[in-house]
KEKE-3310 file (N, C-alpha, C; in steps of 0.2 Angstrom, whole numbers, plus 5000, padded with zeros to 4 digits):
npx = (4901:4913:4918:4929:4933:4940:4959:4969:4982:4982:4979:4973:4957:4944:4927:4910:4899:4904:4905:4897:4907:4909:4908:4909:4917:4933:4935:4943:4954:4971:4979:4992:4986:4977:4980:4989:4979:4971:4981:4982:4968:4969:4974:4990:5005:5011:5026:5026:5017:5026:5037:5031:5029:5041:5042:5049:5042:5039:5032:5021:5014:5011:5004:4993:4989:4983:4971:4965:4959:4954:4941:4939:4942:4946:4956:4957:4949:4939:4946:4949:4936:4935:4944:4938:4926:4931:4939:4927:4920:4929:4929:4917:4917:4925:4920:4909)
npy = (4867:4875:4895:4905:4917:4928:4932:4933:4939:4931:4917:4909:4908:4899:4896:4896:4901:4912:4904:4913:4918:4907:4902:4889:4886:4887:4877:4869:4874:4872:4871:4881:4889:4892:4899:4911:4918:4921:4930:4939:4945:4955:4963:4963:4965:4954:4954:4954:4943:4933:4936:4933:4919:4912:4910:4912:4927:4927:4913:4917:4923:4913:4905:4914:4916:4905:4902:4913:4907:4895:4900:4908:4922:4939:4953:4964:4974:4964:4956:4963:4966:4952:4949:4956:4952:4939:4942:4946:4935:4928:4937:4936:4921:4919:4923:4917)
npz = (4947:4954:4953:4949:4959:4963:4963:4976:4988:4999:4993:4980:4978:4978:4975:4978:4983:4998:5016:5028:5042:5055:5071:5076:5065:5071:5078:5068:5068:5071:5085:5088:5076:5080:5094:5089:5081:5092:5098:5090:5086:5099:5095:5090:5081:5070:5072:5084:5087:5084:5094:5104:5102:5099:5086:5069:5059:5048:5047:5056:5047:5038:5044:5048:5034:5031:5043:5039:5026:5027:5034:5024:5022:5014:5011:5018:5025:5029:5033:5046:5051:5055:5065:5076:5078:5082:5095:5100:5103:5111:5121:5128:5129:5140:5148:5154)
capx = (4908:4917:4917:4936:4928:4949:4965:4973:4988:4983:4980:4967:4951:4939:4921:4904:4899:4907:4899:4898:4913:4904:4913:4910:4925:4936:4936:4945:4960:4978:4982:4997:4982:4972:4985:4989:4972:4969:4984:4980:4962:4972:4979:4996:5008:5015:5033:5025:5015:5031:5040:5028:5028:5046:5042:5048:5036:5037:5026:5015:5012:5009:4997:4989:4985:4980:4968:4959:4958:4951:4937:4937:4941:4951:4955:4961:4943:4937:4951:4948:4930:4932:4945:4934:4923:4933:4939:4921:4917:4932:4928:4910:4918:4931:4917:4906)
capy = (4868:4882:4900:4908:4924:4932:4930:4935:4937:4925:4911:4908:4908:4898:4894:4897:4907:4908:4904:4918:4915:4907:4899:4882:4882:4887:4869:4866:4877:4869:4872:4886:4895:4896:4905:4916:4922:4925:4937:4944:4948:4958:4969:4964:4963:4952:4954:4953:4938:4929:4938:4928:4914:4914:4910:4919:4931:4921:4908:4917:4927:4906:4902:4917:4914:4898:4904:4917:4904:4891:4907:4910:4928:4941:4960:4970:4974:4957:4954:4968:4963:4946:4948:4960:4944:4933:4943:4948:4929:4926:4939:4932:4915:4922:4928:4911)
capz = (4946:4956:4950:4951:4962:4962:4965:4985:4989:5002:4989:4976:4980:4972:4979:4973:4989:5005:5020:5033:5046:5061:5079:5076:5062:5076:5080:5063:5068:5075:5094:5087:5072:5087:5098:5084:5080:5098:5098:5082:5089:5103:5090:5090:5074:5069:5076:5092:5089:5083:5098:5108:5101:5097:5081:5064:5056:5040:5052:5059:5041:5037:5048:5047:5029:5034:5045:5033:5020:5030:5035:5016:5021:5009:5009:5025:5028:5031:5041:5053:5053:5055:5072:5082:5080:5085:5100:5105:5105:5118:5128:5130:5132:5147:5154:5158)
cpx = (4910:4920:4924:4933:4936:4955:4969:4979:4988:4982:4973:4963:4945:4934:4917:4902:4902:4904:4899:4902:4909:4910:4915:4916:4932:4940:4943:4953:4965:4978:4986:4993:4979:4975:4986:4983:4969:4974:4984:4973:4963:4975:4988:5000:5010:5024:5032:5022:5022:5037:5041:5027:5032:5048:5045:5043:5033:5031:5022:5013:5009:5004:4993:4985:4982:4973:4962:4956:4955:4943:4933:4937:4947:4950:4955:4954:4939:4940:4950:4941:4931:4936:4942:4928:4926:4935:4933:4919:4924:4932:4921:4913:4923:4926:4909:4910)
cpy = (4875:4885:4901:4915:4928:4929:4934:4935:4932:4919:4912:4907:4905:4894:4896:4902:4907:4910:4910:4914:4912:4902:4893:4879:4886:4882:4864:4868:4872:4872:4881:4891:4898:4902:4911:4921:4925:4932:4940:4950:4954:4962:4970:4963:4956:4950:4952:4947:4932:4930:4934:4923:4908:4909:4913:4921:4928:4915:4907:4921:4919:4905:4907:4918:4907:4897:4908:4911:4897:4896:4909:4919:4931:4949:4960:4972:4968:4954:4956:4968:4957:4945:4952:4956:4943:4938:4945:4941:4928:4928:4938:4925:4915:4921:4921:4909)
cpz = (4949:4953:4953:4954:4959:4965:4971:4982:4997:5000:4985:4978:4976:4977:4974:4978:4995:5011:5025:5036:5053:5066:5078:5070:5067:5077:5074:5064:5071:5082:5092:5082:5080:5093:5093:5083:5086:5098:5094:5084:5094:5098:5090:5084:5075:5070:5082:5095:5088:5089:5104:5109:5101:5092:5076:5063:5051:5043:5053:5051:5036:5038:5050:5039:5027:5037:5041:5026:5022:5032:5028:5017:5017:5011:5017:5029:5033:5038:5049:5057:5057:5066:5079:5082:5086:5095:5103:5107:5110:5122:5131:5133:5139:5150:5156:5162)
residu = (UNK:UNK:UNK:UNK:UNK:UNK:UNK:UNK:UNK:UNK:UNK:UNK:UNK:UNK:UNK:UNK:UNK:UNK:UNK:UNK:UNK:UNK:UNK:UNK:UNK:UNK:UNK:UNK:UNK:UNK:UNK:UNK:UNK:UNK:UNK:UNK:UNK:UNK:UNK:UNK:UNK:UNK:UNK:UNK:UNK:UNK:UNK:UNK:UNK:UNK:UNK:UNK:UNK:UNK:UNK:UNK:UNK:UNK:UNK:UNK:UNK:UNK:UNK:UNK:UNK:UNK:UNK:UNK:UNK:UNK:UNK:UNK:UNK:UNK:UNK:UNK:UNK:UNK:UNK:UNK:UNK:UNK:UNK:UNK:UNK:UNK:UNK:UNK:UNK:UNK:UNK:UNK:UNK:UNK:UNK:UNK)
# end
């Protein structure tokens, strides 16, 4: 049965452990997560990504907690880890 670990402000979280973040849930994301997390990874806010996108904020503040919760990542830490990931992994993939 799964353990309630705490409570987000990106949604409840409830798992037993969760798995490290790895590439191949990538694959799970939407066409528009996926553009988002790329320019997330670019260190752009939020206003900039919805500027971009010409989306609201509310949106992209949507499917970016869509994105962590599909990852199972939580806390400002995490997060800052997890997109200097992901931009290391596309600029390795750019770069085949």
């Amino acid at each position: 049965m799964p353990i309630k670990l705490y409570t987000t402000p990106c949604k409840k979280l409830i798992i037993n452990h969760p798995p490290p973040p790895h590439f191949a849930n990538l694959e799970t994301l939407t066409r528009q997560e996926l553009k988002i997390l790329k320019l997330a990874a670019e260190d752009l806010s939020n206003q900039e990504i919805a500027d971009k996108l010409v989306v609201s904020v509310r949106t992209i503040r949507k499917h970016r907690e869509n994105i962590y919760h599909k990852f199972a990542i939580c806390g400002k830490t995490e997060v800052r880890r997890f997109l200097r990931r992901v931009q290391k992994y596309f600029e390795l993939k750019n770069q085949i």
